[in-house]
C-alpha positions as CSV (number, residue, x, y, z in Angstrom):
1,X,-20.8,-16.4,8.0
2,X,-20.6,-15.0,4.5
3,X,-17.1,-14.5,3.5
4,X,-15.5,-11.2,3.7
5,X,-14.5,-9.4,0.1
6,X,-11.1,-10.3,-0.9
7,X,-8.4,-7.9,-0.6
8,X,-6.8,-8.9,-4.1
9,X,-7.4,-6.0,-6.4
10,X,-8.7,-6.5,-9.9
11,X,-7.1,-4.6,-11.9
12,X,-8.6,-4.2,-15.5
13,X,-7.0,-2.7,-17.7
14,X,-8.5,0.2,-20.4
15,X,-6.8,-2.0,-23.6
16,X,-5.8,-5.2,-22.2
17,X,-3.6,-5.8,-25.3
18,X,-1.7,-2.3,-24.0
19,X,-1.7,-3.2,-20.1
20,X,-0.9,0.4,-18.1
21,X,-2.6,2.7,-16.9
22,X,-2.4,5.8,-15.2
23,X,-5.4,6.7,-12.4
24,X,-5.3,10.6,-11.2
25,X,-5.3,11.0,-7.3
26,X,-6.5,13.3,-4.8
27,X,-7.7,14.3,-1.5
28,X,-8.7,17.4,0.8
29,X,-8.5,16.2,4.2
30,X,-5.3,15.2,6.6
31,X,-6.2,12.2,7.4
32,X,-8.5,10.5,4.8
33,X,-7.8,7.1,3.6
34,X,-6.3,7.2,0.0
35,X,-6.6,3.6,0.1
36,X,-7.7,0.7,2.3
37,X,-5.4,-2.6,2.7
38,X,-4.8,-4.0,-0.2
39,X,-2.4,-6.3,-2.7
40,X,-2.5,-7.2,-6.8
41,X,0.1,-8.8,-8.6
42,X,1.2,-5.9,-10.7
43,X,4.0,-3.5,-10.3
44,X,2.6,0.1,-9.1
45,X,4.5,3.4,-8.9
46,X,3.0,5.9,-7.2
47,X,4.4,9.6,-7.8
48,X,3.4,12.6,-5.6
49,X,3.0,16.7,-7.0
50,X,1.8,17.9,-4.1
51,X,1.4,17.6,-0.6
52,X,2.6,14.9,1.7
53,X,0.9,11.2,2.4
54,X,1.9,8.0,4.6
55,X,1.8,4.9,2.5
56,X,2.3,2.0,4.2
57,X,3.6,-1.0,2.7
58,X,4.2,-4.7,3.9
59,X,3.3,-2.9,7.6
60,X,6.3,-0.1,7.2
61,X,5.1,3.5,7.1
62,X,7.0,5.7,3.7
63,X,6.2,9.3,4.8
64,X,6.7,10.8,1.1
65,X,5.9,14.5,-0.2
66,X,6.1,16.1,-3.6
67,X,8.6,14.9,-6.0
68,X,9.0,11.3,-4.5
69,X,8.1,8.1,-5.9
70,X,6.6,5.2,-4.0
71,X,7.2,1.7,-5.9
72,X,4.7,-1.0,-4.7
73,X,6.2,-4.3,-6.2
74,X,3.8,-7.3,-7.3
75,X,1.7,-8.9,-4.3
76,X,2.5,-5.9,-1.6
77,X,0.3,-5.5,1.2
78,X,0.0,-1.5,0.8
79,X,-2.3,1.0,2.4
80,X,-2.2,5.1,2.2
81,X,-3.4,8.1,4.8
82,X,-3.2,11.8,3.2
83,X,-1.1,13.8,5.5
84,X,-2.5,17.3,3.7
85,X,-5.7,19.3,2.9
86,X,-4.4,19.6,-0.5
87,X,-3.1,15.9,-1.8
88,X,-2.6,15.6,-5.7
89,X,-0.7,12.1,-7.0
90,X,-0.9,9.8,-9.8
91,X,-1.4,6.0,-10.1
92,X,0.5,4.1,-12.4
93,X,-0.2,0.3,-12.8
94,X,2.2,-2.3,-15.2
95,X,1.7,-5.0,-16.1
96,X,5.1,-6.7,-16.9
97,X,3.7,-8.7,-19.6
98,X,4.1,-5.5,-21.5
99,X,7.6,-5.9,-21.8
100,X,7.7,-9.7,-22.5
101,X,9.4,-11.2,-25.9
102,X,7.8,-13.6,-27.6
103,X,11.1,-15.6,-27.4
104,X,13.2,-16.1,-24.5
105,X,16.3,-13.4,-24.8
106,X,19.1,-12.0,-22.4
107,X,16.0,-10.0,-21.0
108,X,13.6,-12.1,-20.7
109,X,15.2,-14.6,-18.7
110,X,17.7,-12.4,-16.8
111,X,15.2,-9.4,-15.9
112,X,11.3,-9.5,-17.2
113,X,10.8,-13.0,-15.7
114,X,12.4,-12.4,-12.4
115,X,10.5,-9.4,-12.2
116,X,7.3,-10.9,-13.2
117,X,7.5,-14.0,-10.1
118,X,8.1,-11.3,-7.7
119,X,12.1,-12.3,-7.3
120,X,13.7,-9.2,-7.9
121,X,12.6,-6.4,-5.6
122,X,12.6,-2.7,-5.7
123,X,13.1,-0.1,-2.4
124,X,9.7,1.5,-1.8
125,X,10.3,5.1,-1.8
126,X,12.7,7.0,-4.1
127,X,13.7,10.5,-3.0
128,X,16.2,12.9,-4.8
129,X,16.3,11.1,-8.4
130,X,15.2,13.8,-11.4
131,X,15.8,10.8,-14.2
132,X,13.4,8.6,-12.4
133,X,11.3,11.7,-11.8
134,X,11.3,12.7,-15.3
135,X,10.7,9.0,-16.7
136,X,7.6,8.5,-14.8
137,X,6.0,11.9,-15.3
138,X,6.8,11.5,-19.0
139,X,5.4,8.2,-19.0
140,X,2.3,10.0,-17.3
141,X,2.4,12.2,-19.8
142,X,2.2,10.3,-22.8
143,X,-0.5,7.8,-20.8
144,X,-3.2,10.9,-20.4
145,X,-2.5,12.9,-23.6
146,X,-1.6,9.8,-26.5
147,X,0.1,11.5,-29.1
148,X,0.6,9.1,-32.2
149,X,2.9,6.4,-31.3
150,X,2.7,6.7,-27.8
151,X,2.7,3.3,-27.3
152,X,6.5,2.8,-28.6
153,X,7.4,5.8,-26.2
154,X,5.5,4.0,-23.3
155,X,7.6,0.5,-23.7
156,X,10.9,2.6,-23.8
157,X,10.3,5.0,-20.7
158,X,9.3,1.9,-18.9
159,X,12.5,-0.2,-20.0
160,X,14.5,3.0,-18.9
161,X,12.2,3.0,-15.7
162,X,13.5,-0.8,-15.2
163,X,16.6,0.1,-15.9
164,X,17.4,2.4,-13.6
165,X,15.3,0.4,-11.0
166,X,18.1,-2.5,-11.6
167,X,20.9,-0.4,-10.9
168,X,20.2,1.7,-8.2
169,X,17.2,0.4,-6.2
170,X,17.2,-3.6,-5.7
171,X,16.6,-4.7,-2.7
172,X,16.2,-8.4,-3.0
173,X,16.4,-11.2,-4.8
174,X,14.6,-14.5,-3.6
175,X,13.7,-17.9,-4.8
176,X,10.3,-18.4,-6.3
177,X,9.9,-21.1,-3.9
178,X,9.6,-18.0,-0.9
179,X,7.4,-16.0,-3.0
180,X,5.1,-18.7,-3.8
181,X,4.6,-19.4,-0.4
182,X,4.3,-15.9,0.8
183,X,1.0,-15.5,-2.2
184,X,-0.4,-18.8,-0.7
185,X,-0.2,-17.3,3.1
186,X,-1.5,-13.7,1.5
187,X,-4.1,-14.7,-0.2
188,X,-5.6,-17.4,3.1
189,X,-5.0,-14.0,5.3
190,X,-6.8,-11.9,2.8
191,X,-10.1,-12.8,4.3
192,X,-8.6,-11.7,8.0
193,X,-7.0,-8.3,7.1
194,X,-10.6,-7.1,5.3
195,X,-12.8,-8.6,8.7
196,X,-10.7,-6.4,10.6
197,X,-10.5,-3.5,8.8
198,X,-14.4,-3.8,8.3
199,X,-14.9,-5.2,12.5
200,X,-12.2,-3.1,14.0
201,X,-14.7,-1.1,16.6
202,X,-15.6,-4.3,17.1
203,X,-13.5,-6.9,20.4
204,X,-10.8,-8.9,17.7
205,X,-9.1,-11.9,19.9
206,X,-6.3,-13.8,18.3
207,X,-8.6,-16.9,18.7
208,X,-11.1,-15.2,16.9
209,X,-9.5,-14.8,14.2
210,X,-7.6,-17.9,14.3
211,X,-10.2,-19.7,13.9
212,X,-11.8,-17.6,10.7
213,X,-8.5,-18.7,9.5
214,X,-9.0,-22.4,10.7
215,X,-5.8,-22.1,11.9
216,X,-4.2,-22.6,15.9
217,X,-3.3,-19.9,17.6
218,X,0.3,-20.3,17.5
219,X,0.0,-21.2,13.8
220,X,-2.0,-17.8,13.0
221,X,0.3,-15.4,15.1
222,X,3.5,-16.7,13.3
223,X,2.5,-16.4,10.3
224,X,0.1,-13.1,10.4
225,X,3.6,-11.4,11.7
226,X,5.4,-13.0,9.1
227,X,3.3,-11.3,6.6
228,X,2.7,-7.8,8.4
229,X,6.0,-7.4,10.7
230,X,3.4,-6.7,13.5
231,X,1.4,-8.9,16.0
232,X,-2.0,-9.3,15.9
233,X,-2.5,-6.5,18.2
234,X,0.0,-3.9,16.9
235,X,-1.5,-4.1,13.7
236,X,-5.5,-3.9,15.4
237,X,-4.1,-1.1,17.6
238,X,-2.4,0.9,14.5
239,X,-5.6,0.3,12.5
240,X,-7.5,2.1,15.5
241,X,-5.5,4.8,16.6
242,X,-5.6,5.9,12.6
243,X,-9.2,5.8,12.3
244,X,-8.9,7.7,15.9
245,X,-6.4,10.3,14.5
246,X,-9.0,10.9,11.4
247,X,-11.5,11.4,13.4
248,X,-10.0,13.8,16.2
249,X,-9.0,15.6,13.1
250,X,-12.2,15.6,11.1
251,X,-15.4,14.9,13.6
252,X,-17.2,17.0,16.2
253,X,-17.1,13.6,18.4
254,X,-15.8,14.1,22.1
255,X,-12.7,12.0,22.6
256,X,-14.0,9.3,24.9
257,X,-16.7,8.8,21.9
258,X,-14.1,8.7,19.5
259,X,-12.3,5.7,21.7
260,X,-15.3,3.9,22.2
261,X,-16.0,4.2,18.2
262,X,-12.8,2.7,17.4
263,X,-12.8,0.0,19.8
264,X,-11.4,1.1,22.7
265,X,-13.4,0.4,26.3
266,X,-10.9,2.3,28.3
267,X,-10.3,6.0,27.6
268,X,-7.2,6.1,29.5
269,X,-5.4,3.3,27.6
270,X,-6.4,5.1,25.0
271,X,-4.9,8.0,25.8
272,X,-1.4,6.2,26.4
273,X,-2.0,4.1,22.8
274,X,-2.4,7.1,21.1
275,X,0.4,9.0,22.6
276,X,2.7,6.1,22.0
277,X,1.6,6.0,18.2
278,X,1.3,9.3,17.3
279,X,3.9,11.3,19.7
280,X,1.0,13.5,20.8
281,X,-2.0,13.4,23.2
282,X,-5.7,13.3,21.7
283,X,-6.8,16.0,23.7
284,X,-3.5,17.9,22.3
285,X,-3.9,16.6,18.7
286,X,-7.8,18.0,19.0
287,X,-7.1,21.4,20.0
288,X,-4.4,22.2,17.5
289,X,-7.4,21.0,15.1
290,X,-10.1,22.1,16.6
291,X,-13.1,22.3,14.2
């Protein structure tokens, strides 16, 4: 079997001697996948001008809306859904070797470096701060429209950015000897997560996919939950009732054609899957959006 694409991002960068980089964002349906599972190892900060979007990261769902900032540290498992008709958001990508000395420093060592390994991280979703909000969307700013100089007034929004990220929003700080482990287990699981995003319609087994990871069964399920807070099936199951949700909302496909098209043989479990996911019935969900 040829093996699937990897879920690592590459991430090149317009001047790689000036690595950042700002990506505009949008989409017109409720629904559409902003972006499939993926992970890199830079820092990504996500803000939001209008509209609302769930972005899933490390398996938890952020519901966030305009004005709100979504950090995605290094090596995150993230994925997004648009939750509007009218979704507009920018994509900023750092890479931390921006901000490294030449020589070690107080910095370096105590902040840039930890930062860099993935030992210090941030919360993912920052609600209610107007200094963050105005760092990043003046960071933005001077990103699209490069004014002389801009690259000094880059390097000091993002030490402010850091700054403020250090004082108010740290959530961990772990060895390198965890994180190194937890790359090693993303990047042998990589090859899963993109078959079952790409064979999801498809019957998934745990032994099927334990052996694609050449891995026991016990083995596969400890780890796989380790590295997505979900068993095997959740995570199938929430990967299928979203497809089903898009296309309830988007498709002139009956309902039991939409469960057979997302994998599921039995329109009644169905029914109860979805209704447990999503609070709501399909058959409810598909005439408040009837098209």
């Amino acid at each position: 079997m040829q093996r699937p694409l990897d879920l690592r991002e590459p991430m090149d960068m317009p001047n790689p001697f000036f690595p950042v980089k700002v990506n505009d964002c949008s989409a017109n349906e409720y629904g559409m996948t902003l972006f499939p599972h993926h992970w890199h190892n830079h820092i990504e900060f996500l803000y939001f001008s209008k509209g609302s979007a769930i972005i899933e990261i490390n398996s938890i769902p952020h519901e966030v809306h305009a004005g709100e900032i979504v950090v995605i540290n290094s090596n995150d498992l993230h994925y997004g859904t648009s939750l509007s008709e009218d979704l507009v958001y920018y994509a900023m990508i750092v890479d931390m070797k921006l901000l490294q000395s030449q020589s070690l420093d107080a910095v370096e060592t105590k902040f840039i470096t930890p930062i860099t390994q993935n030992r210090i991280l941030f919360a993912s979703k920052i609600t209610d701060d107007d200094e963050m909000v105005n760092c990043v969307t003046s960071l933005i700013k001077e990103l699209k429209e490069r004014p002389f100089s801009y690259e000094l007034s880059v390097k000091s929004y993002l030490y402010r950015i850091l700054t403020l990220l250090l004082r108010n929003y740290v959530v961990d700080y772990s060895s390198n000897e965890n994180e190194q482990l937890r790359i090693k287990n993303l990047e042998r699981f990589t090859p899963i997560f993109e078959y079952i995003d790409e064979h999801y319609s498809e019957e998934l087994s745990v032994e099927l996919l334990a052996n694609l990871a050449g891995l026991s069964r016990f083995h596969f399920s400890r780890l796989f939950k380790e590295l997505t807070a979900r068993t095997v099936t959740e995570y199938i199951n929430t990967l299928r009732i979203n497809k089903s949700e898009y296309l309830l909302r988007n498709s002139r496909l009956n309902i039991s054609e939409i469960a057979l098209s997302t994998g599921f043989k039995d329109i009644y479990y169905f029914s109860r899957a979805f209704k447990k996911y999503k609070d709501i019935s399909p058959s409810e969900l598909r005439k408040n959006f009837s098209i």
